[in-house]
Structure formats: C-alpha cells, structure tokens
matplotlib code that plots the C-alpha trace (Angstrom):
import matplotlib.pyplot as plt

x = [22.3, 18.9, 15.8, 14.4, 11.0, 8.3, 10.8, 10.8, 14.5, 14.2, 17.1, 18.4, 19.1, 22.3, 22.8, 21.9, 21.0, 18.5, 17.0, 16.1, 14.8, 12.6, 11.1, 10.5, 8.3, 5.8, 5.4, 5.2, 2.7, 0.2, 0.1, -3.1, -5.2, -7.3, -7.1, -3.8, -2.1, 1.8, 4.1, 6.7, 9.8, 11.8, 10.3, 9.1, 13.5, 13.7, 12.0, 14.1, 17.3, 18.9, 21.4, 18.0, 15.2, 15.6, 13.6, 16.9, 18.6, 16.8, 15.5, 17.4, 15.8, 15.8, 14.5, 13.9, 13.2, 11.4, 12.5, 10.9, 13.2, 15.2, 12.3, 10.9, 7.9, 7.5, 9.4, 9.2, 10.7, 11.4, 12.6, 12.3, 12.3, 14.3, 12.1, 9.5, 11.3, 11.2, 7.5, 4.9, 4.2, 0.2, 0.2, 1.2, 5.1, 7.6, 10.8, 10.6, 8.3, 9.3, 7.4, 7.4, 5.6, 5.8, 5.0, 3.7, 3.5, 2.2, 0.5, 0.1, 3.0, 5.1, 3.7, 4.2, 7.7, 8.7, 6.4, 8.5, 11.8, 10.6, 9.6, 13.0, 15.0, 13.5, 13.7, 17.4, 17.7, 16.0, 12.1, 9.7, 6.4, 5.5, 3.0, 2.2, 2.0, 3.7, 5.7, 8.0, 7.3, 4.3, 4.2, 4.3, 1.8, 0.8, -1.9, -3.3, -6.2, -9.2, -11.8, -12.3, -10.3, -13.3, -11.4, -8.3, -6.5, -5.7, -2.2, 0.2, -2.2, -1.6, -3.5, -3.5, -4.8, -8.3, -6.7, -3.7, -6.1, -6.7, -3.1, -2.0, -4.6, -3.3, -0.1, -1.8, -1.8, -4.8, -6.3, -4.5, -6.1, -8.1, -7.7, -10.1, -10.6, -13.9, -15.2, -17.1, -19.1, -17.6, -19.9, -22.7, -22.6, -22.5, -26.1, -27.2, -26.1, -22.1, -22.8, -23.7, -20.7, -18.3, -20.7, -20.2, -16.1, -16.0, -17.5, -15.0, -12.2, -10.1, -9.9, -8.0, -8.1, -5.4, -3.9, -0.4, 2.1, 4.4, 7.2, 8.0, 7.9, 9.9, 8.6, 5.5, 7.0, 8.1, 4.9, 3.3, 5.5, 5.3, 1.6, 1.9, 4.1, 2.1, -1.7, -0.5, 1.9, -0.9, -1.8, -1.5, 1.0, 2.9, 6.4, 8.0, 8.8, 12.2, 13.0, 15.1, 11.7, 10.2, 12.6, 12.2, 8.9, 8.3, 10.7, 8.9, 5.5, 5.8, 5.1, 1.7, 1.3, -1.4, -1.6, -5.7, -5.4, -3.3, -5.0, -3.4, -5.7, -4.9, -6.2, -5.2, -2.6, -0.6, -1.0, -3.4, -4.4, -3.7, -5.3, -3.1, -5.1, -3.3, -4.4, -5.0, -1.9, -2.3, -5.1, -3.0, 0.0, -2.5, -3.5, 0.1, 0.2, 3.3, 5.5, 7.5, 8.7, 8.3, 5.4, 3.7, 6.5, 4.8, 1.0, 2.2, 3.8, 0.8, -1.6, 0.6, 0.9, -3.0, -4.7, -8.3, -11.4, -9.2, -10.2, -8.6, -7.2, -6.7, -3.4, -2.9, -4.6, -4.1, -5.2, -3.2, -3.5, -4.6, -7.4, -8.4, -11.7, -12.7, -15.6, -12.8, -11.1, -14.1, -14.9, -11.6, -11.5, -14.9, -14.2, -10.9, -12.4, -15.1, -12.6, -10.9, -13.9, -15.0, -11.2, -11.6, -14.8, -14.0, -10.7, -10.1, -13.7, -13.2, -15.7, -15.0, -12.6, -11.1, -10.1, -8.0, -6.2, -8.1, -8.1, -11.0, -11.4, -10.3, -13.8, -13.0, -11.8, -14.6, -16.7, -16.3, -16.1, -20.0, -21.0, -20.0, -21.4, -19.0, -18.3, -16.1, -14.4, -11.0, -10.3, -6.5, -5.6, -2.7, -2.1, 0.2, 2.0, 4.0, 7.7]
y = [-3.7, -2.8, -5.4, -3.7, -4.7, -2.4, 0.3, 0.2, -0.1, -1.2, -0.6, -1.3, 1.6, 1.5, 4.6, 7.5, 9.6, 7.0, 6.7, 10.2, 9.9, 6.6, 9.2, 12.0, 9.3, 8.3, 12.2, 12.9, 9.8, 10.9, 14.3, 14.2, 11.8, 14.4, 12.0, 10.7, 12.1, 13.1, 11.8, 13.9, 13.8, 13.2, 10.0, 9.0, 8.8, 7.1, 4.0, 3.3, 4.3, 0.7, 3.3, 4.4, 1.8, -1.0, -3.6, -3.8, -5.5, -8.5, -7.8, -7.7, -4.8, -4.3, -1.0, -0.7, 2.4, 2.0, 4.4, 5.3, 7.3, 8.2, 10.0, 8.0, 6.0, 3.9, 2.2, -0.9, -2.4, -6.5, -7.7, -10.6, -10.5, -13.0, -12.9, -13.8, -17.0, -18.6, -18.0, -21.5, -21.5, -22.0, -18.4, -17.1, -16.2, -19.1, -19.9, -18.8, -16.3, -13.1, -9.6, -6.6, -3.4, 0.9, 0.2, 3.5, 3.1, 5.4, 2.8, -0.9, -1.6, -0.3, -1.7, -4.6, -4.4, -3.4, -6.5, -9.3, -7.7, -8.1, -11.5, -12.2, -10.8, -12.5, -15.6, -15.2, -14.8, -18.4, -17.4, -19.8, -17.8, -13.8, -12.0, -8.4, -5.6, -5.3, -1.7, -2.9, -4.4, -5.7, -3.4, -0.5, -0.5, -4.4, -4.7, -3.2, -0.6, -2.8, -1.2, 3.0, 4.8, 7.9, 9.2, 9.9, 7.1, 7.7, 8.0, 4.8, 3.7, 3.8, 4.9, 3.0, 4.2, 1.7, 0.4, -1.0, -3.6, -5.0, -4.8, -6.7, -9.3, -9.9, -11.2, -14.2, -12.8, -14.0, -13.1, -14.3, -11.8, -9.1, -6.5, -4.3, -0.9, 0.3, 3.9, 4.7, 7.8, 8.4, 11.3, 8.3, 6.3, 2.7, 0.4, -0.3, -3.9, -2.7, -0.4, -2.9, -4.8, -2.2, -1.3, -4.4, -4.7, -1.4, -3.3, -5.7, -5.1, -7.8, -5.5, -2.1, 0.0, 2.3, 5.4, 5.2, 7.7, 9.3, 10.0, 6.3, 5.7, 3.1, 1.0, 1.5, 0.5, -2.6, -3.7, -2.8, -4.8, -7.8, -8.0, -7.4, -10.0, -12.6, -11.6, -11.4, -14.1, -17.0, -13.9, -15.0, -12.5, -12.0, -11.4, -10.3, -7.0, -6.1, -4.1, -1.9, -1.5, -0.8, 2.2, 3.5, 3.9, 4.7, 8.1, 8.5, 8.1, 10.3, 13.0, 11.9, 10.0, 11.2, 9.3, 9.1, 7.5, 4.8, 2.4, -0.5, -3.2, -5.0, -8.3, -9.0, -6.5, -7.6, -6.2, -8.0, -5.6, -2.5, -0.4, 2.5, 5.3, 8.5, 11.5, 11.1, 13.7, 12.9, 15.6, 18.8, 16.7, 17.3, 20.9, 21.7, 19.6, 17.3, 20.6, 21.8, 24.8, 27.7, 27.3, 23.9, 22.9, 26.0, 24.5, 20.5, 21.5, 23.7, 20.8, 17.9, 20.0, 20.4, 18.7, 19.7, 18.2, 15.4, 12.1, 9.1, 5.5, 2.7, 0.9, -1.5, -3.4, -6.6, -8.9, -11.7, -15.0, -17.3, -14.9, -14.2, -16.9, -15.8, -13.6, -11.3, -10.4, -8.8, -6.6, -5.4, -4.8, -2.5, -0.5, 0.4, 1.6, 3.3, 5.0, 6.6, 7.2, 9.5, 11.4, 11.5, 13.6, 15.2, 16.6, 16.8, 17.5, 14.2, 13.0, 10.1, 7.0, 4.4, 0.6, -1.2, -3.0, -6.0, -9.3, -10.6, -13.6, -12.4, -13.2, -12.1, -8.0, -8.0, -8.7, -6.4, -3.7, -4.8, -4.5, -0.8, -0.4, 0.2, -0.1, -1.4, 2.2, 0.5, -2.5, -4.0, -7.1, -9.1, -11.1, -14.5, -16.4, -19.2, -18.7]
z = [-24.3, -25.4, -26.2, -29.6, -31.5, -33.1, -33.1, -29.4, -27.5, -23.7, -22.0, -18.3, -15.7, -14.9, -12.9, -11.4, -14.3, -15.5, -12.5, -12.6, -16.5, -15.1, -12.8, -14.8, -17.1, -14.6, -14.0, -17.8, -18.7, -15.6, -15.3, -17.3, -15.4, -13.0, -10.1, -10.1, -7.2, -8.0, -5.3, -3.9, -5.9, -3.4, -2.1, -5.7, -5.8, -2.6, -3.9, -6.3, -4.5, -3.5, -0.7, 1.0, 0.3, 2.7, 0.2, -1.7, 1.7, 0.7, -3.0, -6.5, -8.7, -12.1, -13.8, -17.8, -19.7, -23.4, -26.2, -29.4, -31.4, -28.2, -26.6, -23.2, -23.5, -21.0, -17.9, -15.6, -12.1, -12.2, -9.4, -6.9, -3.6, -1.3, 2.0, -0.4, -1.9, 2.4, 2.6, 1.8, -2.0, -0.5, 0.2, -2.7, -2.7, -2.3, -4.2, -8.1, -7.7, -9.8, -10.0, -12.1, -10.8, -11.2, -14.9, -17.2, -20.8, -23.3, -25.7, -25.6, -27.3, -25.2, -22.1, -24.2, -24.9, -21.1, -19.2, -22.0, -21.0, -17.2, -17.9, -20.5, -17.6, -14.5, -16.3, -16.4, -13.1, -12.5, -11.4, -12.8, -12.1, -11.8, -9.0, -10.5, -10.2, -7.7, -6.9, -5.1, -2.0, -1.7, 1.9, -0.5, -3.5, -4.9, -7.2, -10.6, -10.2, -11.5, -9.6, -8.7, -11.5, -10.7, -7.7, -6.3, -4.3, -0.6, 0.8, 0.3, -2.5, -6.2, -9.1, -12.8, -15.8, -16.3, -20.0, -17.7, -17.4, -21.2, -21.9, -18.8, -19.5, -23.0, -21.9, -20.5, -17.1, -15.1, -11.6, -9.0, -6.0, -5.3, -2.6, -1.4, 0.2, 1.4, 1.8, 5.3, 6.1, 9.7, 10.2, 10.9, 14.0, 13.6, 13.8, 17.2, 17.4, 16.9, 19.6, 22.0, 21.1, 21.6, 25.1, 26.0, 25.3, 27.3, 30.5, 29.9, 32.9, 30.7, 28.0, 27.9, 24.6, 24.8, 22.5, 21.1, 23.1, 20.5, 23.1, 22.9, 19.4, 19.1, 22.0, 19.8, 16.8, 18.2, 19.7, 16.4, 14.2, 16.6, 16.2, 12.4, 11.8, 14.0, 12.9, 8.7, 8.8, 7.5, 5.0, 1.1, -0.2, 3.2, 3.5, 6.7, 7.5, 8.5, 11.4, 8.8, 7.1, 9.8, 10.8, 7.7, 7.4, 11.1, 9.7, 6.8, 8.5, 11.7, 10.9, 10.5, 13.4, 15.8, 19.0, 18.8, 15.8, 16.5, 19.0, 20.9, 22.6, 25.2, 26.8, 30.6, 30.2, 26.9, 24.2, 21.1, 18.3, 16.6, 14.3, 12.6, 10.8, 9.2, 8.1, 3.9, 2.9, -0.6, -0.2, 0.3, -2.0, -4.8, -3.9, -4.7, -7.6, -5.6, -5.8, -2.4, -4.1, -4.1, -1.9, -1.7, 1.6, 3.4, 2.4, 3.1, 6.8, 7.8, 6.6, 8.6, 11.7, 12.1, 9.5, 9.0, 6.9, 6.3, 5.3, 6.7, 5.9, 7.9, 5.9, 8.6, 11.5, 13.2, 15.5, 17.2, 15.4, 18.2, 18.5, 15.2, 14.8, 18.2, 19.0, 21.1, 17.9, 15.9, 19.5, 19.7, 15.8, 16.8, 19.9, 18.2, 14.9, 17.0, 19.5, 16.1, 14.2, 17.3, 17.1, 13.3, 13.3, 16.5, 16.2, 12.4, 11.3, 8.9, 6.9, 5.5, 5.8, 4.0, 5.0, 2.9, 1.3, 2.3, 0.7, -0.8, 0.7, 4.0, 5.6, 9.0, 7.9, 5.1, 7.6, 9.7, 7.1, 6.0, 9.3, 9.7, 6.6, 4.9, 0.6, -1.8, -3.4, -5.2, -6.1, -7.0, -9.0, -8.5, -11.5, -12.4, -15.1, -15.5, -16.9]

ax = plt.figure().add_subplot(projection="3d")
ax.plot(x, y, z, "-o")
ax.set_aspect("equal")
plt.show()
C-alpha cells in the first residue's frame, strides 16, 4: 500500500523492477545540475541490490518511490543499521537510531512526502531517533551537501541540490555534524616548518614509511582494516566495517589502487598508520556523461590504466589510537601525505587534492589539514530528530 497526501502516492519497492524505476529517478531529477557527476549504472544498482551489497548482511532497507499522477517524482532509502544499534549512544549511533538517505525529489512536497513515510515507516520498525542523510552506510555517502554546490564532488562523495537544505530543515531536522573536505594545491610544497618535521621523521630509524605492494592485496587489506577499525573506533558516527565490506570494496576499488599512493607506516617494525589516496575517476565518469556504451568503457579503461592530470582524494587515513594525542602521530600523518603528494605531481601530473570527509571537531585531522594549507571546498550535514 501506498501513503497518499497532496496528490502524492509513496509506495514501497518491492522488487526488482522498482528498483530499477528508483534508479532511473535520481538519473532523471540530476541530469541538469552541471556538476553532478552520474554514477555508473551498474554500481548505482549495486547499492541497492541486498544479493550484492554487503550493508544488507547487517542492515534492513527500505526504498520508497513518490508518484504524482503515476509519473516518478521522487524516491527515498530508510533503513537502520544493526552494527550501528552495538555502538555507545555518545558517539552518535546506538540502539534506536534510524536513517533515511539517496533522497531526490522534484519539489518540496515531495521531498516532503517521501522523508514522513521514512520517518512513518522507521517508526514501525521500533527506532526512536533518525541520523540523515545517510546513503546507505555511513562508509559510503553520509551527510547532506551544505557547503560547495559550485563544483563537482570527488569520487565516493555525493552531490545535493543546495535547496535540499531548506526542505530538510523544515522537518525539524537540526544539525547534528558536520564533515569536512579540504582542497590542497599539491603543485606547492609545504611551509618550511612541515618540512623539518617530515626531515626529521625521515632520520628517525624507528620509523619506516613504506608503499602498499598490490601483489598482496589482501595482506594489505587486512592490515588496512585493522588500523581502520582501531584509529575510528572512538569516531562519532563509527560503525565497524565488516570483512565482507571490506572485500567488496577492495573489488570494487582495485582497479584504482596505485601502490605509491597508498602508504603504510610503521613504528619499530609494526605497522601504525595508513593513508589511502585514489585517483578522482569521477573525472573521466563525467567526460562520458556515466555511459560505458558505445564508447565511454574504452575512455574509462584507458583513463584507470594510466590516469593523467588527475586530481586526487584522500577517503581514508588512520592512525593507531594509543598514538593518536602524540606528537608521533601528526609526523607520520606528514611524511605520508608528503611521500604521496610528490607521486601525485610526479607521476600523474596532479594538480590538486582533496582530504575529506573530516569531522568538524576532529582537532587532530583539521589540524593537520591547516597546516598544509589546506581549505574547506565541501561541506556535509548530518542531521537528527526525535521519533
């Protein structure tokens, strides 16, 4: 059954066909904004496929498609998240805590329609407060786009239309968190006193700074996800990451992968920190307007296996949490980004670089971003309400 007001009708997905009709609306409702970037269909379907995205091993998911007059209008995920429910209420999650996300709605209305049949529904199913947006994990794309509508988003970031933001806001939905991404010029070398730091790390026979090797990938991985899971876990917003997760993004993401990019430090031999960069493929995923065929798979596949004049994103980076207030932690956090900022330019001819997400009142990262001088670009919100 269908939830019907103002001559809207919001109706569940039940299948596969209206998965397919959910996706063709976020297509059809963006394909206007010059700097939204289209995703390729084929992943775009993966998301919301509970056989092939991993997030529904611990997740229920409910997806909602608003009608006016039988033509698509509008859609929306709700959905709640069971890893989420174990984690400290202090950090944001906990048990009762609902979220809607991939919303696109052609007026207010609508948007209005599909967020109280999100809310209607997730009450049902016993949540007694919302984090959103949220689309769907909040690994994948959390946040609204508050901040940086003037440009095109970076790969594994979304993109919002900026009056998202009033309509949201009208539903009572208040600030509950801000992340941040910052733009760097990596063509300019960092101010003297960084320099001395990383000198000094590099005299430093404690401390080895290493590349990732690609032909053990999965060794990698692990190491990776071991340090992720320790240096986010006091994070507001963190859920853990499943190794299933892991797997599938490690697939999803390796053909990106270049082992100068990806940097592993180690302190007397074990290993600390990371820092993962990747190429910004939403850059030749634009070019062919998110279209494989006829031609765009030949223009993608050139671009990923020798991406040039690419910019470049830093999604994730980590430092062990014993070490994270110590004076250790911001060195290795410099060589590392140094080490890849000299590959970046170097080998890729890159220009420019982008951090993020980082939470606002993460001192430590935002930091260390302001040191390098680095800027705010984009800004997400990640609103709550009571049930």
């Amino acid at each position: 059954m269908g939830a019907q007001g103002n001559g809207i009708v919001v109706e569940p997905v039940v299948d596969r066909a209206g998965r397919k009709v959910f996706l063709d609306i976020g297509y059809a409702l963006n394909r206007d904004d010059p700097h939204w970037v289209p995703p390729l269909r084929a992943e775009a379907a993966e998301v919301i496929d509970p056989k092939k995205n991993p997030f529904f091993d611990h997740a229920e998911v409910q997806l909602f498609i608003a009608r006016r007059d039988g033509r698509p209008v509008g859609r929306i995920s709700a959905h709640f998240d069971r890893l989420a429910h174990t984690m400290p209420p202090e950090q944001g999650m906990g048990p009762g805590t609902g979220n809607w996300g991939l919303l696109d709605a052609e007026d207010e209305a609508v948007a209005q329609a599909l967020i109280l049949r999100a809310e209607d529904w997730l009450r049902e199913k016993g949540m007694t407060c919302i984090l959103a947006p949220i689309s769907l994990s909040i690994w994948e794309e959390p946040g609204l786009l508050t901040l940086g509508h003037d440009h095109s988003p970076t790969v594994m970031m979304g993109h919002h239309p900026a009056k998202y933001q009033p309509w949201v806001e009208a539903m009572g939905y208040t600030p509950a968190k801000t992340l941040r991404t910052f733009d760097l010029d990596v063509t300019q070398e960092f101010p003297k006193l960084i320099q001395r730091i990383i000198s000094s790390g590099e005299k430093n026979e404690r401390i080895t700074v290493r590349r990732v090797d690609k032909s053990k990938f999965d060794e990698e991985a692990a190491i990776i996800l071991e340090i992720l899971n320790d240096a986010w876990s006091g994070n507001w917003g963190f859920v853990p990451i499943t190794d299933r997760e892991v797997a599938h993004t490690g697939k999803k993401l390796r053909p990106l992968v270049r082992e100068d990019l990806i940097m592993i430090a180690e302190y007397d031999g074990e290993p600390v920190a990371f820092m993962m960069t990747l190429p910004d493929v939403n850059q030749p995923i634009k070019a062919i307007n998110g279209k494989l065929f006829p031609f765009g798979w030949f223009k993608l596949l050139n671009w990923i296996r020798k991406p040039k004049n690419a910019d470049m994103r830093v999604p994730l980076m980590g430092v062990r949490k014993h070490l994270q207030s110590s004076r250790l932690a911001s060195q290795l956090a410099f060589m590392m980004i140094e080490y890849i900022r000299r590959a970046a330019v170097e080998d890729y001819n890159a220009k420019r670089g982008e951090i993020g997400w980082i939470l606002d009142d993460n001192q430590g990262m935002n930091a260390i971003a302001e040191a390098i001088d680095a800027d705010v670009n984009r800004e997400y919100t990640i609103y709550s309400k009571p049930l």
